[in-house]
C-alpha positions as CSV (number, residue, x, y, z in Angstrom):
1,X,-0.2,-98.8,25.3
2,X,-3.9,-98.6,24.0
3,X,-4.8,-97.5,20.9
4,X,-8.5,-96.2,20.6
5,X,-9.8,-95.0,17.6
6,X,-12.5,-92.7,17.7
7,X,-16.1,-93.6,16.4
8,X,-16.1,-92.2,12.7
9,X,-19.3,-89.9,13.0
10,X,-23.1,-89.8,10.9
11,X,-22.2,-90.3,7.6
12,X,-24.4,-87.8,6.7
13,X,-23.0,-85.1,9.0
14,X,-19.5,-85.6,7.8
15,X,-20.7,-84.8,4.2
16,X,-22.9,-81.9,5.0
17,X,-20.0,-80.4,6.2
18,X,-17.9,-81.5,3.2
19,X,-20.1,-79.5,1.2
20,X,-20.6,-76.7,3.3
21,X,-17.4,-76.0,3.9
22,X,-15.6,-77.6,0.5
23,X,-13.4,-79.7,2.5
24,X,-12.0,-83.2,2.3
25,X,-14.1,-85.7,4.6
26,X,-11.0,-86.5,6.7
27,X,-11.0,-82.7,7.7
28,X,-15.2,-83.1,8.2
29,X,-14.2,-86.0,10.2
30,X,-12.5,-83.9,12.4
31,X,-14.5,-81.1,13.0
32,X,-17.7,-83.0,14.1
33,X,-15.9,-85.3,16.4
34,X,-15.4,-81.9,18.2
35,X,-18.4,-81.2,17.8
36,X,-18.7,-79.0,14.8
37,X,-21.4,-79.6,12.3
38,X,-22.7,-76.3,10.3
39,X,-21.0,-73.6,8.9
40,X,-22.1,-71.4,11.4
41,X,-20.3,-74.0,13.8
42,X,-16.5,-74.0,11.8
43,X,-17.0,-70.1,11.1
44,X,-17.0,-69.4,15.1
45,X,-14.0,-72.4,15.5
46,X,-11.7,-71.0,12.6
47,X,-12.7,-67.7,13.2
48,X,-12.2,-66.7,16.7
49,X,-13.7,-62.8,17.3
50,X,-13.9,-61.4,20.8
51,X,-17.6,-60.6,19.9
52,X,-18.2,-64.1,20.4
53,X,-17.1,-63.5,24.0
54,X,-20.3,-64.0,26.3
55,X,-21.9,-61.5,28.6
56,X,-20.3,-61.4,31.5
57,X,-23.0,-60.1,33.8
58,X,-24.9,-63.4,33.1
59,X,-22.5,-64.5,35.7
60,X,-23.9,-64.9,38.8
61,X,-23.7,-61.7,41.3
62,X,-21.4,-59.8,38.6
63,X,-23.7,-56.9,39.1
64,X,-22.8,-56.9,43.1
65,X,-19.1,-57.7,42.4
66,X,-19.1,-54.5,40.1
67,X,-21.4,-52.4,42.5
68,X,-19.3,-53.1,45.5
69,X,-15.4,-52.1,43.3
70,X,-17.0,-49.1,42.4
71,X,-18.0,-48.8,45.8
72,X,-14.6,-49.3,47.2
73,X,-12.9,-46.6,44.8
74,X,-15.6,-44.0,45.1
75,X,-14.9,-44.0,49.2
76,X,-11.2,-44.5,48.7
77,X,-11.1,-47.3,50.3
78,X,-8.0,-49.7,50.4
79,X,-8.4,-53.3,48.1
80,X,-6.2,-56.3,48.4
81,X,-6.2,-58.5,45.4
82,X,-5.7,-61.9,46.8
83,X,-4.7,-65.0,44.8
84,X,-3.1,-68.9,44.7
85,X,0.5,-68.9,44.3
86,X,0.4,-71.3,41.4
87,X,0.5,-70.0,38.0
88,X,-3.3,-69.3,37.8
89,X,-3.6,-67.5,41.1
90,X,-0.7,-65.2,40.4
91,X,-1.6,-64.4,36.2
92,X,-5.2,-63.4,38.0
93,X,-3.7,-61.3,40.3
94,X,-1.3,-59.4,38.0
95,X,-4.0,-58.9,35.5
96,X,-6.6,-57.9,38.2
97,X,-4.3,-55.4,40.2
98,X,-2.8,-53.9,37.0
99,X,-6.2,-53.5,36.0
100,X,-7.4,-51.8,39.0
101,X,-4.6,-49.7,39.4
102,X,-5.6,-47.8,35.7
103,X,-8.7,-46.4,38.1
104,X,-7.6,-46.5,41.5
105,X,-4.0,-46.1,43.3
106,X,-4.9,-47.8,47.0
107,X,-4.6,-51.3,45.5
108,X,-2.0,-53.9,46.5
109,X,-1.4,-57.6,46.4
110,X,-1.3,-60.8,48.5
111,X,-0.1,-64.0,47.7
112,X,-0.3,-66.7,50.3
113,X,2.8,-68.6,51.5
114,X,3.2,-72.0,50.1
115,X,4.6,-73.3,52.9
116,X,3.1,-71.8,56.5
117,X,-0.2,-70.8,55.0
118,X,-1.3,-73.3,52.4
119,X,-3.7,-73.3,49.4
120,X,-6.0,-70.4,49.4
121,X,-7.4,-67.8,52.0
122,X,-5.4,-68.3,55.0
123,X,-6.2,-66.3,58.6
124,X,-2.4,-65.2,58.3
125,X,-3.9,-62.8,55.0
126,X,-7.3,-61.9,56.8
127,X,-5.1,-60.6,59.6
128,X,-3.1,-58.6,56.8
129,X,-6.0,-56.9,55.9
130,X,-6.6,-56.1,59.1
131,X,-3.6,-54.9,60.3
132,X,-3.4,-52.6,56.9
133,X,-7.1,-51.5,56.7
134,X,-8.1,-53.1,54.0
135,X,-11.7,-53.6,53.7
136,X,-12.3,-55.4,50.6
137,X,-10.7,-58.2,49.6
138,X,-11.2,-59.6,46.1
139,X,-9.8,-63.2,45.8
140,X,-8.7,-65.1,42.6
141,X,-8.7,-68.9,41.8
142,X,-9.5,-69.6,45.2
143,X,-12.1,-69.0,47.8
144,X,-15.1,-71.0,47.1
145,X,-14.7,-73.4,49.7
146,X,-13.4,-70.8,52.4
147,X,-16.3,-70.9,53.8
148,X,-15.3,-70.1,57.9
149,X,-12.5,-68.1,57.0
150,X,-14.6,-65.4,55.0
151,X,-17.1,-65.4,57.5
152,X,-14.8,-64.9,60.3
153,X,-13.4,-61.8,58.1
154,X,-17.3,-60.4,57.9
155,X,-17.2,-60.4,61.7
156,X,-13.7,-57.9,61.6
157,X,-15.2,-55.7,59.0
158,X,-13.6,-57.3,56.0
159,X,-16.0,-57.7,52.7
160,X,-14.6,-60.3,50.2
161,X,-15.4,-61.0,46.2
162,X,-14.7,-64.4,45.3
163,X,-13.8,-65.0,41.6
164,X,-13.1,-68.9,41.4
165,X,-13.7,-71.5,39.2
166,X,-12.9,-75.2,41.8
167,X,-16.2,-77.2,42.3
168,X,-18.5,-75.7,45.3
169,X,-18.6,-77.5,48.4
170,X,-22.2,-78.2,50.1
171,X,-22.3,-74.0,51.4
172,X,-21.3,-70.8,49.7
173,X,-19.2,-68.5,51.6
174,X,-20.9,-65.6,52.6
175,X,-18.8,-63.1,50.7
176,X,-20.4,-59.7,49.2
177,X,-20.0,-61.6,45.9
178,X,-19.4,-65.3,44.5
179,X,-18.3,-65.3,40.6
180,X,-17.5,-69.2,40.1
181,X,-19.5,-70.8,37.3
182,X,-20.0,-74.1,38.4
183,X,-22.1,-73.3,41.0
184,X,-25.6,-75.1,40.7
185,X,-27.6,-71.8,40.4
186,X,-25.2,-69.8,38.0
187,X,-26.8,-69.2,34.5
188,X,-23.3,-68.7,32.9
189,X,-23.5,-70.5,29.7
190,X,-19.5,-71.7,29.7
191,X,-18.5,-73.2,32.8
192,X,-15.1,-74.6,32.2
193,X,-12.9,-70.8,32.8
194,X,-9.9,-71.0,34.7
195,X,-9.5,-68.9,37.4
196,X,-7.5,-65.9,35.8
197,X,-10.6,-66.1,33.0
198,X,-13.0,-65.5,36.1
199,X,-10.8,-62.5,36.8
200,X,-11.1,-61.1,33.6
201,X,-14.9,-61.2,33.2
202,X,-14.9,-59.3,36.6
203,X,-12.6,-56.7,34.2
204,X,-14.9,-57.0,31.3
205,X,-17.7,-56.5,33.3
206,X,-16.1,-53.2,34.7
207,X,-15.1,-52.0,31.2
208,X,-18.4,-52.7,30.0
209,X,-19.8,-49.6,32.5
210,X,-17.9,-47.4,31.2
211,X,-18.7,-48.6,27.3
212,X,-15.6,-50.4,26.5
213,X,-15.6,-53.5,25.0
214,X,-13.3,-56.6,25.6
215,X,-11.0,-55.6,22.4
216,X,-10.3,-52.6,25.0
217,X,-9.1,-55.2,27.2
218,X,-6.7,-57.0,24.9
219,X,-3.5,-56.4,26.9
220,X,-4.6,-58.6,29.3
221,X,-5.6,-61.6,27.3
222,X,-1.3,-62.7,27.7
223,X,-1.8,-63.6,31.0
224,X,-5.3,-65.2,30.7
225,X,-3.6,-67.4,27.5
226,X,-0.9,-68.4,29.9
227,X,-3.5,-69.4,32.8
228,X,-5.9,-71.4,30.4
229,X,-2.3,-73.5,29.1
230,X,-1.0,-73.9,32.9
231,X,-4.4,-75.1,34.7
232,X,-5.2,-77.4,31.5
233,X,-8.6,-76.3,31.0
234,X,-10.6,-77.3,28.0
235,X,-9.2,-75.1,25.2
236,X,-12.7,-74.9,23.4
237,X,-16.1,-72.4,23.9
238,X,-15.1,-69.0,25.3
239,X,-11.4,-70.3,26.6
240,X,-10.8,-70.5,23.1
241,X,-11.5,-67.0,22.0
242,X,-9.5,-65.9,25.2
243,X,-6.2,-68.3,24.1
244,X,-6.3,-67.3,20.9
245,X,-6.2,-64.1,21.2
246,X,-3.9,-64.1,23.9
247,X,-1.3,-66.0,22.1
248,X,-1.4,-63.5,19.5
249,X,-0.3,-60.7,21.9
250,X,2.3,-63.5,23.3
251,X,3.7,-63.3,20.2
252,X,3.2,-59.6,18.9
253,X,3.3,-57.4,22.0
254,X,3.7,-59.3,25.2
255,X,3.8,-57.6,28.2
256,X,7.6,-56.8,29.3
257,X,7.7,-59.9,31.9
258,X,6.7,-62.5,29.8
259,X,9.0,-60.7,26.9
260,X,11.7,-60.8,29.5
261,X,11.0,-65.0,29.3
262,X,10.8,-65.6,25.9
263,X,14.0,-63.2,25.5
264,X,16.1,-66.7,25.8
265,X,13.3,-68.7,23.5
266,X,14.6,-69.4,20.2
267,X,11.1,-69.5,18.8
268,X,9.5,-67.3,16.3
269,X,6.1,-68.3,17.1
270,X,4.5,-70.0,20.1
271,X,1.9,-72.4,20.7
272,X,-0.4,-73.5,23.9
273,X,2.1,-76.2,24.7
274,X,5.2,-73.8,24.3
275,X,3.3,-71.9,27.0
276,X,2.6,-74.8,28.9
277,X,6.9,-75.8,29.3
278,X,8.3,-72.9,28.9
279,X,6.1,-70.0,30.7
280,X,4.0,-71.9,33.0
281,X,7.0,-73.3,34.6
282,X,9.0,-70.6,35.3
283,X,6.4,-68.9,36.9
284,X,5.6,-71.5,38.5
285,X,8.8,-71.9,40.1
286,X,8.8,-68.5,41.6
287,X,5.7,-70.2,44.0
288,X,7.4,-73.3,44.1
289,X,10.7,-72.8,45.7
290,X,10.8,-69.0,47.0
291,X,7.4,-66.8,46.7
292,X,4.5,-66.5,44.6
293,X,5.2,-62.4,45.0
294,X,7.8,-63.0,42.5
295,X,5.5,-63.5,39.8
296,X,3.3,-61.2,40.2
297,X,6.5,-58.9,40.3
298,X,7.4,-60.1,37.2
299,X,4.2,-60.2,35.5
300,X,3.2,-56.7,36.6
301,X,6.5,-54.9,35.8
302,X,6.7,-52.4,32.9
303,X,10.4,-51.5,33.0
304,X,11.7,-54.3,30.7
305,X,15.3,-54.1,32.5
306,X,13.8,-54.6,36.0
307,X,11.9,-57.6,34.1
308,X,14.8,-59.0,33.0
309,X,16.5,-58.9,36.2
310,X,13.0,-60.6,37.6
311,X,13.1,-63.1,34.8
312,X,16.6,-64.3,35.7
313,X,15.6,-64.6,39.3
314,X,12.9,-66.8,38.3
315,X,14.9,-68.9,35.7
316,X,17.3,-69.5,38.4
317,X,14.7,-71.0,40.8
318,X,13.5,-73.4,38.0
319,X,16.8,-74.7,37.7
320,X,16.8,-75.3,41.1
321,X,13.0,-77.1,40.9
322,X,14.2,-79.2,38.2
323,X,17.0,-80.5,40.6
324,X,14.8,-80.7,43.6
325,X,12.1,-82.7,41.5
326,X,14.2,-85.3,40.1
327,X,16.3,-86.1,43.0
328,X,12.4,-86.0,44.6
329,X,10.9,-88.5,42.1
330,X,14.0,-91.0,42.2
331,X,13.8,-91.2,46.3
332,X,10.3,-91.6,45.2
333,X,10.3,-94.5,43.0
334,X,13.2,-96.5,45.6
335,X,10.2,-96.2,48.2
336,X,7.8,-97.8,45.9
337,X,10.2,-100.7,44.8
338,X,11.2,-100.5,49.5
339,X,8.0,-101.1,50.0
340,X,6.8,-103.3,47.3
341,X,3.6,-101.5,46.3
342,X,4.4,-101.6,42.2
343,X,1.6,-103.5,42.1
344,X,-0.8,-101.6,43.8
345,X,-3.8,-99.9,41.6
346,X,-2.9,-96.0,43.7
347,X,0.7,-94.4,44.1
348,X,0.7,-93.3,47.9
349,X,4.0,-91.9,49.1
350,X,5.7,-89.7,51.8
351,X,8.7,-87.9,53.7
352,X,8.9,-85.3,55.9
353,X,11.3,-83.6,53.8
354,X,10.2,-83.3,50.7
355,X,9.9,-79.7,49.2
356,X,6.2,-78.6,49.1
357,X,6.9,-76.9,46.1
358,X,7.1,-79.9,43.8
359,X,5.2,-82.6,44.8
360,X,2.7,-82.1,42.4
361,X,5.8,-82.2,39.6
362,X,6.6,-85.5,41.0
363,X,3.3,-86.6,41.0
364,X,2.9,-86.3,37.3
365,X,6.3,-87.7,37.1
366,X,5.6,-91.1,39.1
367,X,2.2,-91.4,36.5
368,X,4.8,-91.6,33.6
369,X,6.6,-94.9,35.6
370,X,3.3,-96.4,37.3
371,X,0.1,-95.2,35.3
372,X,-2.4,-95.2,38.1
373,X,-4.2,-92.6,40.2
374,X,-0.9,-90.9,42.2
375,X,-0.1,-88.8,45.8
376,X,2.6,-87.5,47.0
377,X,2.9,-86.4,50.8
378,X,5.0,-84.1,52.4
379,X,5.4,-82.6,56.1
380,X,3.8,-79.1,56.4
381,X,3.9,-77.7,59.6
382,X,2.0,-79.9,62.3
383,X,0.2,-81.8,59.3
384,X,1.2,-83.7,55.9
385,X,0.1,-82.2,52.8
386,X,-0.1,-83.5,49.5
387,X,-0.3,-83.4,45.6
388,X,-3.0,-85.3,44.0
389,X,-2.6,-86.2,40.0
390,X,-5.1,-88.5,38.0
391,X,-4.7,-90.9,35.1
392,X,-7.5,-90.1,32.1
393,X,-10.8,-90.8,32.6
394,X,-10.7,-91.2,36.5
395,X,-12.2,-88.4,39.0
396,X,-9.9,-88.5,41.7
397,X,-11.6,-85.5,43.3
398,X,-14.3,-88.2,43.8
399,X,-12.0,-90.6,44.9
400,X,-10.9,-88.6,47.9
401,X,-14.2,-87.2,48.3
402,X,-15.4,-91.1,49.4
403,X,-12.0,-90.7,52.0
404,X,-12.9,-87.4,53.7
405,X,-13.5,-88.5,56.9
406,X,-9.3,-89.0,57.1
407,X,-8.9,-85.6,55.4
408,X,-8.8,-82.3,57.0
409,X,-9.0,-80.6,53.9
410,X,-8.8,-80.9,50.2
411,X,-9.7,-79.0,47.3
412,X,-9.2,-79.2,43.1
413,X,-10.4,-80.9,39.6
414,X,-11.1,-84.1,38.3
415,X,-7.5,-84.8,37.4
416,X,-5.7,-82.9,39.7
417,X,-6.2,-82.1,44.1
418,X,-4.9,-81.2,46.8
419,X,-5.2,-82.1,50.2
420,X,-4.3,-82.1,54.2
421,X,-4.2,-84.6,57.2
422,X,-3.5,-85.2,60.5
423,X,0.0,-87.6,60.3
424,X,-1.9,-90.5,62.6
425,X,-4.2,-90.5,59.9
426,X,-1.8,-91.1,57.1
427,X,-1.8,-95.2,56.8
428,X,-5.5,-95.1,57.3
429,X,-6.0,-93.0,54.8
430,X,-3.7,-94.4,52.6
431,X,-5.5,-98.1,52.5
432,X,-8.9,-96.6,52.4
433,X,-8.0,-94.6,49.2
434,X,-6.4,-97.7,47.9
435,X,-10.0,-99.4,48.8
436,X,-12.0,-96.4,46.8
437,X,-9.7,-96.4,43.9
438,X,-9.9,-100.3,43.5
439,X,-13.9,-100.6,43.9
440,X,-14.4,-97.9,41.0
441,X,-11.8,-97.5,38.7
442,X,-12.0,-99.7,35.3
443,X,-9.0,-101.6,35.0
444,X,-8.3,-100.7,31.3
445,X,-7.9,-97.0,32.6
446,X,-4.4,-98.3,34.0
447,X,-3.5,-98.7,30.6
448,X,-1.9,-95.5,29.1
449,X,-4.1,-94.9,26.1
450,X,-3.5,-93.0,22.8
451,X,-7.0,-91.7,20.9
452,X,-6.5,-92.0,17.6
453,X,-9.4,-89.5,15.7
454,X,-8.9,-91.1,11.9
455,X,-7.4,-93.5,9.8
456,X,-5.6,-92.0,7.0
457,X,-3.4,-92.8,4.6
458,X,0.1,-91.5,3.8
459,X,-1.2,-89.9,0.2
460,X,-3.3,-88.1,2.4
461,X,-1.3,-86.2,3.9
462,X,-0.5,-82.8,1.9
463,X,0.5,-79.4,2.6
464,X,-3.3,-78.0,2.2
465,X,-4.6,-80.6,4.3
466,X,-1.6,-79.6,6.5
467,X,-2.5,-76.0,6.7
468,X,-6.0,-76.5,7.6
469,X,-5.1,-78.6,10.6
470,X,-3.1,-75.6,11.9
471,X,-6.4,-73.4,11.8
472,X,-7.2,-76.2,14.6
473,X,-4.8,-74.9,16.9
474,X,-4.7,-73.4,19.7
475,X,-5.1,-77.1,21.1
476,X,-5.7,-78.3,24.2
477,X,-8.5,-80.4,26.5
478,X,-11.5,-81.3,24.0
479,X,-9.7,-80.1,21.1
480,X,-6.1,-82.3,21.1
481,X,-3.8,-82.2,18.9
482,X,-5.7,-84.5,16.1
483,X,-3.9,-87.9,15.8
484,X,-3.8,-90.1,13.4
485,X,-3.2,-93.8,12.5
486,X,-1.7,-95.8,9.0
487,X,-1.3,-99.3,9.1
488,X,1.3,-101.5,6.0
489,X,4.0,-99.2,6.7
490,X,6.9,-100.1,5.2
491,X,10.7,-98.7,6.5
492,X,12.6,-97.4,3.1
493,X,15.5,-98.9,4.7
494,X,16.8,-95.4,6.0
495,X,15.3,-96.4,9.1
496,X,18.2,-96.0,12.3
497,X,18.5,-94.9,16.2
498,X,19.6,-91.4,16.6
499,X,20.3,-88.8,19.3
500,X,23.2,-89.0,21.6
501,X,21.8,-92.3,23.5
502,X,20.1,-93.5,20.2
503,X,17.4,-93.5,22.5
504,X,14.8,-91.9,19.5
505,X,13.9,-93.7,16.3
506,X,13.6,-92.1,13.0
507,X,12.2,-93.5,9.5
508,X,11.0,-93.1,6.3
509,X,7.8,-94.6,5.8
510,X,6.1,-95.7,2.6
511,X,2.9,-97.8,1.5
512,X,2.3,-100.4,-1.3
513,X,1.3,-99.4,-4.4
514,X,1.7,-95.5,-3.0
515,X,5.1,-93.2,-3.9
516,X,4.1,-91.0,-0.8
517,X,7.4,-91.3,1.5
518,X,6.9,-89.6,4.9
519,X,9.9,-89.2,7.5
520,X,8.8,-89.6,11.1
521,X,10.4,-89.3,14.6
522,X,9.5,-91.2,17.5
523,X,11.3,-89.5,20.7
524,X,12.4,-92.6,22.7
525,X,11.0,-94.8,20.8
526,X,14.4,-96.7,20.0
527,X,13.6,-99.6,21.5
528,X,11.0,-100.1,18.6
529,X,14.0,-100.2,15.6
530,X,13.3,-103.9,15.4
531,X,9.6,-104.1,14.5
532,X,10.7,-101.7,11.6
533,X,13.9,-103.5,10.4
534,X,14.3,-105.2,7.5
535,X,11.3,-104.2,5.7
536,X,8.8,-105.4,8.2
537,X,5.3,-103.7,8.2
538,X,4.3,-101.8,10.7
539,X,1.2,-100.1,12.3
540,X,2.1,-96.3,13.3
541,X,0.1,-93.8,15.4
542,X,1.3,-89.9,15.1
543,X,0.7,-86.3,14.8
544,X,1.9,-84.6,12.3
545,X,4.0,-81.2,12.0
546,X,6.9,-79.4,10.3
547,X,10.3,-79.7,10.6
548,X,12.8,-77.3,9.9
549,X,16.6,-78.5,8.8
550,X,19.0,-75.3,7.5
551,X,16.3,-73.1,6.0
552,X,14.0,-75.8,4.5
553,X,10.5,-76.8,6.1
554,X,9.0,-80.1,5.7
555,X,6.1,-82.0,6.7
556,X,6.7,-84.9,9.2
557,X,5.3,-88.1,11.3
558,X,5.3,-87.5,14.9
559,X,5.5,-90.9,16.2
560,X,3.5,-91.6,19.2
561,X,3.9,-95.3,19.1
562,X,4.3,-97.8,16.7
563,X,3.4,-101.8,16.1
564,X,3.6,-104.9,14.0
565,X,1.0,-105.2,11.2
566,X,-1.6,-108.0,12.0
């Protein structure tokens, strides 16, 4: 593991800051490595209004968009609201066509097929709309690279609104209207909203004719919270505002699916990460291993016993991913070890029968045994599809970018793809993304890393400094979780192994010449019980948070990793 401690920032910043703000220079520290550096700065950070939400007709062709819906429900025409089937797609639909239906009652839903339709707009949907005389069609987290597909829908009659947020490819569909911020000629001062968030500007934007405001629109901001946790977009500018907010109707007034959820969550109060493993997934498993339509079911109900009935379907089918993943990810790691590629610099792997639905679990899975840039391939129909997942720091939509010409199709983020190819082209491919990934990636990105943002010590630690580094929250992507590092460590001697495998490690930690005792857990860390034994000093890396132990609350070390002193 690497340890890499952040640059301490201008001297002179930190204490400006310190002064402003009347704050100890560890807490400065923190703020401007994020960016932070007036008061002006930390008042918008720790003080998240929905005022500070931008425009949303600065968006490119938001004005047509809007024109065209208002269009569509003055002539009574039918609208499809079309999205992905991941957990994105199907939170943009529910909030979009709940949304719509409050003004118009000829709107229904379309989630693709997973498994013989694919990522995004498929001709299978087009030919819905046909068929049911639909003649707009306003798709969500997908779209922007549908470029033949929309335009073969223009030529049956069918007008299409694209709210997306994946990179552009070389041409713009020709759709009625194109709301994805990263396009090269779009003026939209945040460009890092998940798809879902692209949906709701399109609803703020519609509120906004009719002089509401986004607080009008706070109902919504569940879903858009649980998107911005699931498709692990930065959690900073505007996709702050809309997670914070939206967490605190997860945890006041959530609608009755998500409620149906968290009805079997022990937890009084949930964070971005609770939504990321205990939301996310069961949603996503409704996509995953029967039908996207059962989330948006779920996510759209209002009767909270037909939710709860929805909300068992859906927990049964992530018992059954969790199954299907790790029997997945073992036959996985045997082919690896077959086939001796352990020491290869990519993960490349396939069989026919692997579920669709969970490759991309067990592609985050194999980066936890072999930390490198990772595919998994399945069959899908006449062509092999797969899951593409990234280690930090390397673009792998890049990567397979500099492969395309063995790629039907592919689509995604920096960290995270997917992708299509003929089978003959599978070896080829394989070798020439092997090449790509060897030329350009820097070998110390191989090397799981942990960013450490300051070195404290343990006196430092108290329960004000504590409760100011909760006002950091919601974390996520350019605002972590802050981490820290203390080095002379001592074990008390109440160091041992615990759980049921003694598989974790837990201490009490102390410094010379200090009386500041710390207890920290390090989750499978047992391993490391020697480099702490017997009074040996020891550097330790951690977060820090609370634990709660039959009614009392106390501040503890999260270990992330631990080493001998130099």
């Amino acid at each position: 593991m690497r340890w890499t401690l952040k640059p301490k920032p201008d001297k002179e910043k930190i204490e400006g800051l310190q002064k402003a703000l009347q704050v100890d220079s560890i807490t400065a520290t923190l703020l401007v490595q994020r960016g932070i550096e007036t008061y002006k700065d930390a008042k918008l950070f720790f003080r998240p209004s929905l005022k500070d939400l931008h425009d949303p007709y600065l968006m490119k062709d938001m004005d047509k968009a809007v024109a065209r819906i208002e269009q569509a429900i003055a002539n009574k025409e039918n609208i499809l609201v079309y999205g992905d089937y991941d957990v994105d797609g199907t939170t943009a639909v529910a909030l979009m066509s709940s949304y719509l239906k409050t003004k118009h009652n000829l709107i229904y839903t379309y989630i693709p097929n997973r498994y013989d339709e694919g990522y995004g707009i498929s001709y299978k949907g087009i030919n819905f709309a046909l068929e049911h005389e639909f003649s707009l069609i306003i798709a969500l987290d997908c779209g922007i690279k549908s470029v033949e597909k929309i335009a073969h829908a223009k030529t049956l009659g069918i007008d299409f609104i694209i709210c997306d947020h994946h990179r552009p490819g070389d041409t713009i569909p020709d759709a009625v209207a194109v709301l994805d911020p990263k396009q090269e000629d779009c003026e939209y001062p945040y460009k890092e909203l998940c798809g879902c968030g692209v949906g709701f500007k399109l609803i703020q934007a519609l509120a906004l004719k009719e002089g509401k405001t986004a607080k009008d629109l706070t109902e919504y901001l569940d879903l858009v919270a649980t998107a911005i946790g699931a498709d692990i977009v930065p959690i900073d500018g505007e996709n702050r505002v809309l997670a914070y907010f939206g967490l605190k109707v997860i945890n006041t007034n959530p609608r009755s699916g998500i409620k149906a959820i968290l009805d079997k969550v022990e937890k009084t109060s949930l964070t971005i990460t609770d939504v990321v493993f205990v939301i996310a997934p069961r949603i996503n498993a409704a996509g995953r291993m029967k039908h996207g339509n059962y989330a948006v079911s779920l996510l759209t109900e209002e009767e909270p016993d037909m939710a709860a009935k929805y909300a068992a379907e859906i927990n049964d089918y992530n018992l059954d991913r969790r199954e299907t993943d790790k029997q997945i990810t073992e036959e996985a790691l045997k082919q690896i070890e077959e086939h001796n590629e352990q020491d290869r610099l990519t993960t490349v792997v396939y069989h026919k029968d692997w579920h669709k639905g969970v490759i991309g679990i067990v592609a985050s899975r194999l980066t936890e045994t072999y930390y490198r840039p990772t595919l998994v391939f399945t069959k899908s129909g006449e062509k092999l599809a797969a899951s593409a997942r990234s280690v930090r720091d390397f673009d792998i939509y890049n990567a397979l970018e500099a492969c395309s010409e063995y790629i039907e199709q592919f689509g995604g983020h920096k960290y995270a793809a997917g992708l299509t190819l003929e089978e003959k082209n599978y070896e080829a491919f394989k070798q020439a993304f092997e090449a790509e990934v060897s030329r350009t990636i820097d070998r110390n990105l191989l090397i799981p890393e942990i960013k450490i943002d300051a070195k404290i010590d343990l006196k430092d630690i108290t329960p004000k400094f504590y409760r100011i580094l909760k006002q950091f929250a919601p974390f996520g992507p350019n605002n972590m979780t802050p981490v820290f590092i203390s080095e002379n460590l001592i074990d008390t001697g109440y160091g041992k192994c615990v759980g049921e495998d003694k598989t974790h490690l837990r201490l009490t930690a102390t410094q010379p010449e200090s009386s500041s005792r710390m207890v920290g857990i390090g989750f499978g860390m047992g391993d490391k019980f020697t480099m702490i034994s017997e009074g040996k000093p020891f550097r330790a890396v951690y977060s820090i948070d609370e634990n709660e132990w039959r009614g009392n609350v106390s501040l503890q070390l999260k270990l992330r990793d631990i080493k001998k002193q130099k």
